[in-house]
Structure formats: C-alpha cells, structure tokens
N, CA, C and O atoms as a MOPAC input file, in Angstrom:
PM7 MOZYME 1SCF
protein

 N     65.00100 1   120.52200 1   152.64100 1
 C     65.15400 1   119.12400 1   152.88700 1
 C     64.67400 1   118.85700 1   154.30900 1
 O     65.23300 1   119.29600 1   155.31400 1
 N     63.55600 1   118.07500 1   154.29300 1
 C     63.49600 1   117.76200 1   155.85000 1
 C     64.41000 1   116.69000 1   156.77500 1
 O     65.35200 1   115.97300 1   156.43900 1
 N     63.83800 1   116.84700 1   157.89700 1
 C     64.76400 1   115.96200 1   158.80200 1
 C     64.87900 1   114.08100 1   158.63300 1
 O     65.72500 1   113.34700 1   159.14300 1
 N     63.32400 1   113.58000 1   157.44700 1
 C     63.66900 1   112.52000 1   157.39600 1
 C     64.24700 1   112.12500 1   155.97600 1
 O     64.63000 1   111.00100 1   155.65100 1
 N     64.23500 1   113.25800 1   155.19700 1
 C     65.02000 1   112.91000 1   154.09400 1
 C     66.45200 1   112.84400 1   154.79000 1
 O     67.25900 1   111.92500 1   154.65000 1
 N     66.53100 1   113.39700 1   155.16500 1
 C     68.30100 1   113.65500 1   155.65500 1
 C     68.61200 1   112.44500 1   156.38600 1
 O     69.81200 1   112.18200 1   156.29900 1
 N     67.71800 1   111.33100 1   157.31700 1
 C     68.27800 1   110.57500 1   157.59600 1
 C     68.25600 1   109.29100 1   156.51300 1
 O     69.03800 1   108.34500 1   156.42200 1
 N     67.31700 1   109.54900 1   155.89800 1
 C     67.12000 1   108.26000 1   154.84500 1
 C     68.56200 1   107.98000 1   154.04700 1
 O     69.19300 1   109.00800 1   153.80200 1
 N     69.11000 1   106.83900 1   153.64900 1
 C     70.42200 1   106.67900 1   152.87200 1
 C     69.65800 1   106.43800 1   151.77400 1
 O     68.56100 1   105.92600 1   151.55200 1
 N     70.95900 1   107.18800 1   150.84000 1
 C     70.47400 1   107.14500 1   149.27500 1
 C     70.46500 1   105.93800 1   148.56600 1
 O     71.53100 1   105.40300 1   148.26200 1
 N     69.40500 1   105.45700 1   148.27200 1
 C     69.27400 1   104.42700 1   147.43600 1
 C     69.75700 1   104.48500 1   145.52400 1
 O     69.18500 1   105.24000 1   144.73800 1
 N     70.64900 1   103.72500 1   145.20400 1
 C     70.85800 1   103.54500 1   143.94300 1
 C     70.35800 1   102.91200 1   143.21500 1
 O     70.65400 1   101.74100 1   143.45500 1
 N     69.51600 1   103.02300 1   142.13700 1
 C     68.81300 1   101.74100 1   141.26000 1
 C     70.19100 1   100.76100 1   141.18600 1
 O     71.38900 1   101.01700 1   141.06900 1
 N     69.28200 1    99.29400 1   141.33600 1
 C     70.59200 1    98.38200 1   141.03800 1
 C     70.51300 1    98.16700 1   139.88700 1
 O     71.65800 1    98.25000 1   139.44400 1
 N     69.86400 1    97.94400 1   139.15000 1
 C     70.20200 1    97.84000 1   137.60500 1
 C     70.99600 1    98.73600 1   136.73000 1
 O     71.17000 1    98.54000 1   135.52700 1
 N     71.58500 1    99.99200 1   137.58800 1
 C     72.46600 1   101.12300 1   136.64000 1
 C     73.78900 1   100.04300 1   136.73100 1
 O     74.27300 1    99.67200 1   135.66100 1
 N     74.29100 1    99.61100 1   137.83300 1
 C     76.10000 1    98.98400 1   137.62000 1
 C     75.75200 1    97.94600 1   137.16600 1
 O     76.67600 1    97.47900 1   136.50000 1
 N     74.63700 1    97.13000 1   137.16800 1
 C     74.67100 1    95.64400 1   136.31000 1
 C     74.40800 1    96.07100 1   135.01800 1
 O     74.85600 1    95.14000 1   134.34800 1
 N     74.00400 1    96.81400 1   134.32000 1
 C     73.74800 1    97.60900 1   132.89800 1
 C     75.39500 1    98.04100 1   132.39300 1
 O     75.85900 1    97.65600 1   131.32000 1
 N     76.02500 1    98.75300 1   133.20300 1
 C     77.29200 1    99.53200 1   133.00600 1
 C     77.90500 1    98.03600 1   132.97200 1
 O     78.48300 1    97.92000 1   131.89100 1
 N     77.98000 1    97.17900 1   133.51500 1
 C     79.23500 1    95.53700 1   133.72100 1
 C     78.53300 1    94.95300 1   131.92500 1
 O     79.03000 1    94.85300 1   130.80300 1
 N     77.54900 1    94.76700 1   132.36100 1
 C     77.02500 1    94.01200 1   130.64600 1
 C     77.40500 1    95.02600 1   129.85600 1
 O     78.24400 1    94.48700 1   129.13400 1
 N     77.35600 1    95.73900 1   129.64800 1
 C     78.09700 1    96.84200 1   128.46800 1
 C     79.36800 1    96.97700 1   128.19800 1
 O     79.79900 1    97.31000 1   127.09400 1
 N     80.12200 1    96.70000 1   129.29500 1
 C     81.41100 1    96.80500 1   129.58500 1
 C     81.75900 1    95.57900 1   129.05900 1
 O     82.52800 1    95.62100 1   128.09900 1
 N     81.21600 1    93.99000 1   129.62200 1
 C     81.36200 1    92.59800 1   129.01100 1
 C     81.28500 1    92.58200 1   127.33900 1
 O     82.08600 1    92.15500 1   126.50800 1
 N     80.01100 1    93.21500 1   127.20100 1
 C     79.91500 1    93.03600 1   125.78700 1
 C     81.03200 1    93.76300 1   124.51600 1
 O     81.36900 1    93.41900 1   123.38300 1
 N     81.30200 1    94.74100 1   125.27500 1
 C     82.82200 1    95.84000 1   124.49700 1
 C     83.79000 1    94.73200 1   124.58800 1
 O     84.05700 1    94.10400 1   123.56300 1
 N     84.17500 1    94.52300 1   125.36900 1
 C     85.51700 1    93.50300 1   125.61800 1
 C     85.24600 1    92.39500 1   124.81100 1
 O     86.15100 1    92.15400 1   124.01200 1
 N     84.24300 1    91.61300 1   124.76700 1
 C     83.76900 1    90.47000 1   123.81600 1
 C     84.10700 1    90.93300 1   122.05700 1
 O     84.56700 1    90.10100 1   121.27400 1
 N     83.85200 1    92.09200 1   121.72100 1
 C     83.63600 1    92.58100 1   120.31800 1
 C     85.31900 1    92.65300 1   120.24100 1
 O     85.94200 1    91.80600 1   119.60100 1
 N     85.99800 1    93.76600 1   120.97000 1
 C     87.11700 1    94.14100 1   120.80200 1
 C     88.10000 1    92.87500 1   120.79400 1
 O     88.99200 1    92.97400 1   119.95200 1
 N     88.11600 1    91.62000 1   121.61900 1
 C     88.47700 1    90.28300 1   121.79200 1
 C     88.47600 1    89.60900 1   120.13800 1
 O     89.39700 1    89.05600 1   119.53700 1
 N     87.22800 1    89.86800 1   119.74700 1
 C     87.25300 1    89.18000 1   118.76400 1
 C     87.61700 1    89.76300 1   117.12000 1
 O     87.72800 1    89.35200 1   115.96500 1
 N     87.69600 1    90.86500 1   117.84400 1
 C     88.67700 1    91.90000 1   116.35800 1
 C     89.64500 1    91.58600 1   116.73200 1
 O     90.18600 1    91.30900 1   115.66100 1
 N     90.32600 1    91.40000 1   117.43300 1
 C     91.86500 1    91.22500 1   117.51500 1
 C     91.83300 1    89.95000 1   117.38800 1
 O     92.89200 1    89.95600 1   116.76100 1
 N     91.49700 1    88.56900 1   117.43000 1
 C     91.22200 1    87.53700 1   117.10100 1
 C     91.88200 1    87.24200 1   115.50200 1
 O     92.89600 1    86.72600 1   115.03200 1
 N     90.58400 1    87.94000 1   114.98100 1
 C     90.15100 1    88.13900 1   113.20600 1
 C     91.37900 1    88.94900 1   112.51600 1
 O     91.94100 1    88.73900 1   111.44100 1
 N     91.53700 1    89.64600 1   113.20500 1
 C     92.71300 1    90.76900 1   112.81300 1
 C     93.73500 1    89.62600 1   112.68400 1
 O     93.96800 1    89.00700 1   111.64600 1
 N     94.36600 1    89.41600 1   113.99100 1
 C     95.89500 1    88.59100 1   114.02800 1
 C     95.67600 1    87.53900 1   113.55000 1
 O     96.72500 1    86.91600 1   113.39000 1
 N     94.19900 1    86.64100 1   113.00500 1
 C     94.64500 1    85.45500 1   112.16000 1
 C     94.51800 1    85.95700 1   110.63500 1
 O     94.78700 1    85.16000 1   109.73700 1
 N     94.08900 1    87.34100 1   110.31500 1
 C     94.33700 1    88.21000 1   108.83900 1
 C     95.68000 1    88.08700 1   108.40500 1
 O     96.13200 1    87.67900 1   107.33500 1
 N     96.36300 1    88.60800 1   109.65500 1
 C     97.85000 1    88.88900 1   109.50200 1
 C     98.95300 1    87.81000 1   109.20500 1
 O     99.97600 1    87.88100 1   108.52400 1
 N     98.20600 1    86.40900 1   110.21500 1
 C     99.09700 1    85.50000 1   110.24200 1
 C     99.26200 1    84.65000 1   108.73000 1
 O    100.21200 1    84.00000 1   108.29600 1
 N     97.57900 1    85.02800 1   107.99100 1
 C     97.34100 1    84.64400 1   106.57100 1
 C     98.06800 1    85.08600 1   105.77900 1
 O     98.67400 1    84.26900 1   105.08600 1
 N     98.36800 1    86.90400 1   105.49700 1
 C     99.17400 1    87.24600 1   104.98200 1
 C    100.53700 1    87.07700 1   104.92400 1
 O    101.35900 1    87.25400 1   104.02500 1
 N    100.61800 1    86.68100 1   106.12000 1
 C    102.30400 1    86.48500 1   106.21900 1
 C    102.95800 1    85.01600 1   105.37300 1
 O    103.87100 1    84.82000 1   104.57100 1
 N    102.24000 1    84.42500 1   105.85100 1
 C    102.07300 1    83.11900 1   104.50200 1
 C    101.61700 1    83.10100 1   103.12900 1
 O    101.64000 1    82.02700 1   102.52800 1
 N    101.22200 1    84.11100 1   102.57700 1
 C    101.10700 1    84.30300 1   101.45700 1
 C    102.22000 1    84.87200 1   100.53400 1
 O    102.54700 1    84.61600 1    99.37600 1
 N    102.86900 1    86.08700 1   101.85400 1
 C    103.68900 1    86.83000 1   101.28700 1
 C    105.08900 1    85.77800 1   100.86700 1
 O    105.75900 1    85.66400 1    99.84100 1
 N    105.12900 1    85.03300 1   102.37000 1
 C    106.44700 1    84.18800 1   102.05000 1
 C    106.17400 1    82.98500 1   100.61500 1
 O    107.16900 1    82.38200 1   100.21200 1
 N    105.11400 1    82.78100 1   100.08800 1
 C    104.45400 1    82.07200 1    98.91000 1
 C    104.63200 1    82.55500 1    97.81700 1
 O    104.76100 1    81.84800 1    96.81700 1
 N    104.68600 1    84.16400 1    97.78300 1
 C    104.78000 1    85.04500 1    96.90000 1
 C    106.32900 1    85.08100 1    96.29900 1
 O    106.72900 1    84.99100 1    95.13900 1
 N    107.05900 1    85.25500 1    97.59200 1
 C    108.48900 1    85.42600 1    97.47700 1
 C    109.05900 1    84.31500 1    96.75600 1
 O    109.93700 1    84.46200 1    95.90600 1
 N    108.38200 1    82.79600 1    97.21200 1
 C    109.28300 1    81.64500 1    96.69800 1
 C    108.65400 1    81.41400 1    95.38100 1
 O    109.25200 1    80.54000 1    94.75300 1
 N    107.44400 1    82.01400 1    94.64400 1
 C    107.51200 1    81.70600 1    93.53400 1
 C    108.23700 1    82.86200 1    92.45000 1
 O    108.67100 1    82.69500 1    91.31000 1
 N    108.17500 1    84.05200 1    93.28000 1
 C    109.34200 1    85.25300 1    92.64400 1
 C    110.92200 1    84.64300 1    92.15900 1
 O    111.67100 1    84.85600 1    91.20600 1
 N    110.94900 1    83.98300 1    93.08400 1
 C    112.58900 1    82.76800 1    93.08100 1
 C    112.31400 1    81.94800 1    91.86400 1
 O    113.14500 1    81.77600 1    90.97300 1
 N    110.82900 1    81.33400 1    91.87000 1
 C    111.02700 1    80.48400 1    90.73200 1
 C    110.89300 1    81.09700 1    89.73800 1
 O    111.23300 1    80.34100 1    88.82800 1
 N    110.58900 1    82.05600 1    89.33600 1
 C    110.26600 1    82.60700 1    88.60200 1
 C    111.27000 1    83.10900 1    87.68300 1
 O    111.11500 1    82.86900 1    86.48500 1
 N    112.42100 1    83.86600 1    88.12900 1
 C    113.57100 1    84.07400 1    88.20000 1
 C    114.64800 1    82.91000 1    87.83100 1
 O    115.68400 1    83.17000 1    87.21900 1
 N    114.32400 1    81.69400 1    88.23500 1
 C    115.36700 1    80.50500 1    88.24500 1
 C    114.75100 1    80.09400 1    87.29700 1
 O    115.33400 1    79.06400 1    86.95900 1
 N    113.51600 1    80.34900 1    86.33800 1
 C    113.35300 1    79.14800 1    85.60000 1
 C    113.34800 1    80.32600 1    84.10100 1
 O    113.91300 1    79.90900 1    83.09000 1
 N    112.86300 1    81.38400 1    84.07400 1
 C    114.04200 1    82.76600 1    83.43400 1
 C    115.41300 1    82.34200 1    82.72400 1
 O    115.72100 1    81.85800 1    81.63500 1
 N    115.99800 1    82.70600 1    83.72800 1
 C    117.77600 1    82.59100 1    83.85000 1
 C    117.82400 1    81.14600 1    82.74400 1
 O    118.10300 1    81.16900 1    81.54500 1
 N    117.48400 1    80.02700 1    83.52400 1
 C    117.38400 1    78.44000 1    82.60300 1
 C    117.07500 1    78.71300 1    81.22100 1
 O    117.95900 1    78.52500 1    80.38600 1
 N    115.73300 1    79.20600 1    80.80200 1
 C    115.68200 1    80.08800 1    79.59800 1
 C    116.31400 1    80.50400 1    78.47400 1
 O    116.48200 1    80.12400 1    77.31500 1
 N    116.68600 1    81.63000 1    79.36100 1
 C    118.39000 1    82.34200 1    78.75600 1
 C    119.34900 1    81.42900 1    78.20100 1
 O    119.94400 1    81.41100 1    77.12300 1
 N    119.35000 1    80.66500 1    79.22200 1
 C    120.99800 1    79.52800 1    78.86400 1
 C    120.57500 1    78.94900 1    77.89700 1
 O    121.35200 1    78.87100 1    76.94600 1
 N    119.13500 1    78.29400 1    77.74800 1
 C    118.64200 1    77.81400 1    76.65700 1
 C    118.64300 1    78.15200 1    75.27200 1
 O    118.95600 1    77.49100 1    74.28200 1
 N    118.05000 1    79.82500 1    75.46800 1
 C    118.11900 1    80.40400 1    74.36000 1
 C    119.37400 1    80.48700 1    73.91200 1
 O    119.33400 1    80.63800 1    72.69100 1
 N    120.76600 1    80.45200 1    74.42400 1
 C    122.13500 1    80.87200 1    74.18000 1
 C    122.71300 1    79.42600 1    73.23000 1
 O    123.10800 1    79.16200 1    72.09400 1
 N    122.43100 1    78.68600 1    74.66300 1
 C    123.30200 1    77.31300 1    74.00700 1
 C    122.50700 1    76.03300 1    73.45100 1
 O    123.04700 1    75.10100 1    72.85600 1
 N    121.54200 1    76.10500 1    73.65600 1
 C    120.15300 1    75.33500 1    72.92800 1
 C    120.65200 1    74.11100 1    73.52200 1
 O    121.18200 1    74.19600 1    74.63000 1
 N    120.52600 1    72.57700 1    72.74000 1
 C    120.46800 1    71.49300 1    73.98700 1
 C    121.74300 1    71.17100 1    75.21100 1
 O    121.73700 1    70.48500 1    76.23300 1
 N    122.53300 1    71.81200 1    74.71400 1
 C    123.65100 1    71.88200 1    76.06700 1
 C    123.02800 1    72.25600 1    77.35100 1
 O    123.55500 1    71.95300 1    78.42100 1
 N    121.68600 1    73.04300 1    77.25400 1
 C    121.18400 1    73.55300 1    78.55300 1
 C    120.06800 1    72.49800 1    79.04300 1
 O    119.32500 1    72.68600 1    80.00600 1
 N    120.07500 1    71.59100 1    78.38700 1
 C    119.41900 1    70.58800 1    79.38900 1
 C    120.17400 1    69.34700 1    80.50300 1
 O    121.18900 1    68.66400 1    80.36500 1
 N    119.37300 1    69.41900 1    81.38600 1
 C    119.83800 1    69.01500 1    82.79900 1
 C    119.03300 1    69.58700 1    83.97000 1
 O    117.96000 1    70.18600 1    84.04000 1
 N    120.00900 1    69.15400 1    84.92500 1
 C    118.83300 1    69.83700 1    86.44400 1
 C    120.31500 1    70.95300 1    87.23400 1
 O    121.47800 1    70.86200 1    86.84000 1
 N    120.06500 1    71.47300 1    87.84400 1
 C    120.79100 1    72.33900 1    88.54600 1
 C    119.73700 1    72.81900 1    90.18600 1
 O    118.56600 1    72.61600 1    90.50500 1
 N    120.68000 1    73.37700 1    90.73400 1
 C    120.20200 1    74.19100 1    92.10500 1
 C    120.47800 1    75.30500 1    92.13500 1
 O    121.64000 1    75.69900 1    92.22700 1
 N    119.41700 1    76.09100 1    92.06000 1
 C    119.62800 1    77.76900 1    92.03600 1
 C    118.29500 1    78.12800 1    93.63700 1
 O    117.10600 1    77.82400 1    93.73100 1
 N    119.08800 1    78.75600 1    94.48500 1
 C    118.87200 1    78.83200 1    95.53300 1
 C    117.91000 1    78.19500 1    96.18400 1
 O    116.71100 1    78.42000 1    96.01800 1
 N    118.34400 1    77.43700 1    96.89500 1
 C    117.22000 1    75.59300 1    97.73300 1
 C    116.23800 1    75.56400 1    96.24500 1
 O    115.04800 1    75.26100 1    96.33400 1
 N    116.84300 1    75.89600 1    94.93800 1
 C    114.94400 1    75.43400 1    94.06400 1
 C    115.90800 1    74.52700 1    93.12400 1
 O    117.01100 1    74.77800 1    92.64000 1
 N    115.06500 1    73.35700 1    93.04700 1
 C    115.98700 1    72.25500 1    91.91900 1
 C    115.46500 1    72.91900 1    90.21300 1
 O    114.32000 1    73.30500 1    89.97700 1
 N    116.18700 1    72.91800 1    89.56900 1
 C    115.57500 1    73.84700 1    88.34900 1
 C    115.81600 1    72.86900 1    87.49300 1
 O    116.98700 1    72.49200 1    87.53000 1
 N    115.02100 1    72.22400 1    86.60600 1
 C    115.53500 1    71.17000 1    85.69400 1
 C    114.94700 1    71.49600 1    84.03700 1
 O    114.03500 1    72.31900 1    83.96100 1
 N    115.42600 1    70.90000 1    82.80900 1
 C    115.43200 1    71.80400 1    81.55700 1
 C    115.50000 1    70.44200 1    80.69800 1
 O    116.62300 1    69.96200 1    80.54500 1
 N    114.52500 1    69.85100 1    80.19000 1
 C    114.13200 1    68.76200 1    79.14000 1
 C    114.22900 1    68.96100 1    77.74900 1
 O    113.10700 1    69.21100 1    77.31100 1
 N    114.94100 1    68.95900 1    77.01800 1
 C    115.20800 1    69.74200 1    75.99700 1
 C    114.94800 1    68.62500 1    74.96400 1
 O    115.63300 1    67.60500 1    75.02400 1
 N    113.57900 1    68.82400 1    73.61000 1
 C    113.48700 1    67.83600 1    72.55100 1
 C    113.39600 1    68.77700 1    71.39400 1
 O    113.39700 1    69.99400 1    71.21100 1
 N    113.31200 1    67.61200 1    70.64900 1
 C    113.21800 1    68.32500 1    69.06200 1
 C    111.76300 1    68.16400 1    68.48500 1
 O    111.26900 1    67.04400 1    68.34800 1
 N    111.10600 1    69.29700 1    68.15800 1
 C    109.94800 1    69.59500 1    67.52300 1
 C    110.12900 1    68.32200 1    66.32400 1
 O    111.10300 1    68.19000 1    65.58400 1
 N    109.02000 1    67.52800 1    66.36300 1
 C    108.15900 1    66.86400 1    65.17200 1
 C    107.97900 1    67.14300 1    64.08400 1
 O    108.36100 1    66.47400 1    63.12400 1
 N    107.19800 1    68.46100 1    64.02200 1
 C    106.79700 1    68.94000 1    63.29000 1
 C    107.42100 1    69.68800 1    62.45100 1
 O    107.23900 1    69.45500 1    61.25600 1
 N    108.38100 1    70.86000 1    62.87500 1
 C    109.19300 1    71.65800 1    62.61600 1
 C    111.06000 1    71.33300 1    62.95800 1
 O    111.80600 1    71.42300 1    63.93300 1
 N    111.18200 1    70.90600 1    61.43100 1
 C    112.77900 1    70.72300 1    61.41000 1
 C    113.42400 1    71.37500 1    62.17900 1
 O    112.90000 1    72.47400 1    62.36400 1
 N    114.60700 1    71.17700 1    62.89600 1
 C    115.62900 1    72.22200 1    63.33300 1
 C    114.80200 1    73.11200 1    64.68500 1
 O    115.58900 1    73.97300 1    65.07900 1
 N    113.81000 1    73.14500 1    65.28900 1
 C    113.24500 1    73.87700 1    66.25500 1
 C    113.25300 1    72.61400 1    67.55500 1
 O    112.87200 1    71.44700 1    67.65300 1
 N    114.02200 1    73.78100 1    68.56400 1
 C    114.30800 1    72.72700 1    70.19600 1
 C    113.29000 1    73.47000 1    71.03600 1
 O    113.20500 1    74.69700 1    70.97900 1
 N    112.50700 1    72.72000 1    71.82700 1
 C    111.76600 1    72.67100 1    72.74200 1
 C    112.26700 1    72.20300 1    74.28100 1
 O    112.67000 1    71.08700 1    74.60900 1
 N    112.11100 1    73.46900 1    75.17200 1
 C    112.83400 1    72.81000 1    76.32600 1
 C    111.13500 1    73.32900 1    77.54800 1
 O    110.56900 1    74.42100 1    77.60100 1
 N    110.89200 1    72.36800 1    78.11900 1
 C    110.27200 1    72.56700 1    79.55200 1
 C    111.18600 1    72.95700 1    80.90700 1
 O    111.95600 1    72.11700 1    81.37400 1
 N    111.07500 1    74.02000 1    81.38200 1
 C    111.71800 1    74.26100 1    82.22400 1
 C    110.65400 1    74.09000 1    83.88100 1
 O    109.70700 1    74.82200 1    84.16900 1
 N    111.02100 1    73.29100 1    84.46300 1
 C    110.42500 1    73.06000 1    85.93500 1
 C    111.52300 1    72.99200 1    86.99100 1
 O    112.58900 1    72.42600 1    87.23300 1
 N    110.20100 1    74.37200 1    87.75300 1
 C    111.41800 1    74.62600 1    89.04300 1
 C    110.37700 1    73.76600 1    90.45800 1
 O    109.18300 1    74.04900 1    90.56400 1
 N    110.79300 1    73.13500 1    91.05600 1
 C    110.32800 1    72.38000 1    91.90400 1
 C    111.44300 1    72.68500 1    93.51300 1
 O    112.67300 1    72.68200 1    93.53800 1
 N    110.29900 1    72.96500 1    94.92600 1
 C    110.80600 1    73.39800 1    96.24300 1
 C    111.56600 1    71.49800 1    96.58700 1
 O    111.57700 1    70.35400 1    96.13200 1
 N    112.11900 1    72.41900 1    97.78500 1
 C    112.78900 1    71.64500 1    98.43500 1
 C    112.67100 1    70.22400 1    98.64700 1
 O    113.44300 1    69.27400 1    98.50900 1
 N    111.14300 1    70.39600 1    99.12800 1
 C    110.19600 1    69.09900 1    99.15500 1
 C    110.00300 1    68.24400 1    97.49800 1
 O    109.71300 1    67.04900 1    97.43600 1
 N    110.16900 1    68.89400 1    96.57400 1
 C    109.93300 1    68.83700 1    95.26200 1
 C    108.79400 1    68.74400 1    95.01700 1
 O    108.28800 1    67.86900 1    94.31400 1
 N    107.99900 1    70.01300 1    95.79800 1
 C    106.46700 1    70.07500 1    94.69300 1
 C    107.03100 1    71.26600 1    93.88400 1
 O    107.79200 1    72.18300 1    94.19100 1
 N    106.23300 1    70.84800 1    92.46400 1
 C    106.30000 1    71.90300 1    91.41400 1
 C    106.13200 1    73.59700 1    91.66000 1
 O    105.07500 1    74.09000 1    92.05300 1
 N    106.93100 1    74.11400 1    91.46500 1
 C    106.46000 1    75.47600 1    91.79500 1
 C    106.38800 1    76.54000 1    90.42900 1
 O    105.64600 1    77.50500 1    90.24300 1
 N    106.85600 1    76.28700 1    90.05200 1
 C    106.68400 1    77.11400 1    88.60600 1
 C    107.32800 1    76.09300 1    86.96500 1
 O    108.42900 1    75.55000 1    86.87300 1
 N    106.28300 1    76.11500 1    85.94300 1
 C    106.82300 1    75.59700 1    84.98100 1
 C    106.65700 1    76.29400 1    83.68200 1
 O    105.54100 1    76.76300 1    83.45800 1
 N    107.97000 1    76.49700 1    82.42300 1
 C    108.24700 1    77.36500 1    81.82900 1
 C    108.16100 1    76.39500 1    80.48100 1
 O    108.70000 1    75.28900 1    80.45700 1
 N    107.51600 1    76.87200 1    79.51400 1
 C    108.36200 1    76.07700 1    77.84100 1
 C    108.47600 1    77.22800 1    76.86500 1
 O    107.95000 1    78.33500 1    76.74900 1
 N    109.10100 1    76.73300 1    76.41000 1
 C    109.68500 1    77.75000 1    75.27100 1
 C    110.57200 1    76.79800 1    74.22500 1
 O    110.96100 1    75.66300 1    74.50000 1
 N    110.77300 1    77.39600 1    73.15200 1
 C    111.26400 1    77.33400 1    72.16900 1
 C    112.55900 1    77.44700 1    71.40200 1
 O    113.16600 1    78.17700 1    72.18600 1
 N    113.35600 1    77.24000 1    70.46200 1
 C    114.16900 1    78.04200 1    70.04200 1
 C    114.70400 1    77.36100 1    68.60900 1
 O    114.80400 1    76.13800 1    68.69800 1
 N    115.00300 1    77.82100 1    67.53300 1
 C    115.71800 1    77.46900 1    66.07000 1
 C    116.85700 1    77.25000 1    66.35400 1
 O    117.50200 1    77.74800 1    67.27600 1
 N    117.26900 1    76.30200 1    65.39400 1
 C    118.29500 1    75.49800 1    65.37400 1
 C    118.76900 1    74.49800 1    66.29800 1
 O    119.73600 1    74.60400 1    67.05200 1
 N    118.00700 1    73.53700 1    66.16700 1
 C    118.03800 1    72.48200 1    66.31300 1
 C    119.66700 1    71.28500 1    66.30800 1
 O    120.23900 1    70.76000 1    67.26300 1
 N    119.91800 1    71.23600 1    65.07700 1
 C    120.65800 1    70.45300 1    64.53700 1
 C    121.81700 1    71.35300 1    63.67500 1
 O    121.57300 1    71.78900 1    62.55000 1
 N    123.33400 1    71.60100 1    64.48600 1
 C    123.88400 1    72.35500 1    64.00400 1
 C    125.02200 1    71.44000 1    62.73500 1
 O    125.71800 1    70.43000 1    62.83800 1
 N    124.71600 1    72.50600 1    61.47500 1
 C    126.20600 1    71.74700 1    60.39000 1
 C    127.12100 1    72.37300 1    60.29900 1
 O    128.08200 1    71.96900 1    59.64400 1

C-alpha cells in the first residue's frame, strides 16, 4: 500500500445505503399490507362465525317448535321466545288432504329479520 493510498479516505458508493433503505421501505410496505389483509380476513370471519352461531340457535328453536307440533298438532301454534329469537308456528289445515295440519315455523332476530324458516306437516287434523 503506498503512502497516498493510505492517506486517501475510503470512499463508499452512495447508491449501496440508498438501495439497502428502498429495500428495506419496500419489505415494510408488503409486510404492512399482509397484516392489513390478514386482520380484515379475521375480522370477516369473526362475523361470520357469530352468523353461523345465531342461525345454529335458529335452527334449533324452530326444531324444538316442530316437535311440539308434531306432539300436540294445532295447540302448538302461536309465537314464543326461545333465547332473544321470537319463534312463531302458523298452523292450517291442508285443502287438499282431509285431516293433515300444516304449520310454518319462523324464527326471526331481535330486530325481527327472518332468520330461519321451517314447514312441515302432520295427520290428524280434526280429532273425534
């Protein structure tokens, strides 16, 4: 090494740390926006799941209504509350077919939009 290398100061290309910062900007930009996409994935699911659950409820409440139907035939029409869901049970007599009761079962939220609706059937109609 001679004596004027040794005094010369080392020069750094400047474009190596402005290369390394834009690379660095651009990682943080990508990773920013996965976590973005990610946590509004999550926040979707989480509203779906709780969507899922309250029609599992109706599902269940308008079931059960069913049952009572099938048991006691038009005695089971009316409305009731089975957990915050208004469950209501319209119970007519088939037209067509003597003696056969027809009940619509609609379970409707809090707000009373429809959330699940059930019909079904059942013999004996008209007891002697």
């Amino acid at each position: 090494m001679s004596a004027w290398d040794a005094r010369r100061p080392r020069e750094v290309a400047p474009w190596r740390g402005t290369a390394f910062l834009v690379e660095a900007c651009l990682l943080l930009a990508v990773i920013v926006g996965c976590v973005a996409v990610f946590a509004s994935l999550f926040a979707r699911a989480g509203g779906e799941g709780a969507r899922a659950e309250e029609l599992t409820r109706a599902v269940v409440a308008a079931r059960d209504a069913a049952e009572v139907f099938a048991a006691e035939g038009a005695d089971a029409a009316g409305e009731r509350e089975v957990d915050q869901l208004a469950v209501s049970v319209d119970v007519t007599e088939d037209d067509e077919v003597a003696g056969l009761l027809r009940a619509t079962i609609v379970v409707r939220d809090a707000e009373g939009a429809e959330v699940y609706r059930l019909e079904t059937a059942r013999a004996g109609g008209e007891e002697q």
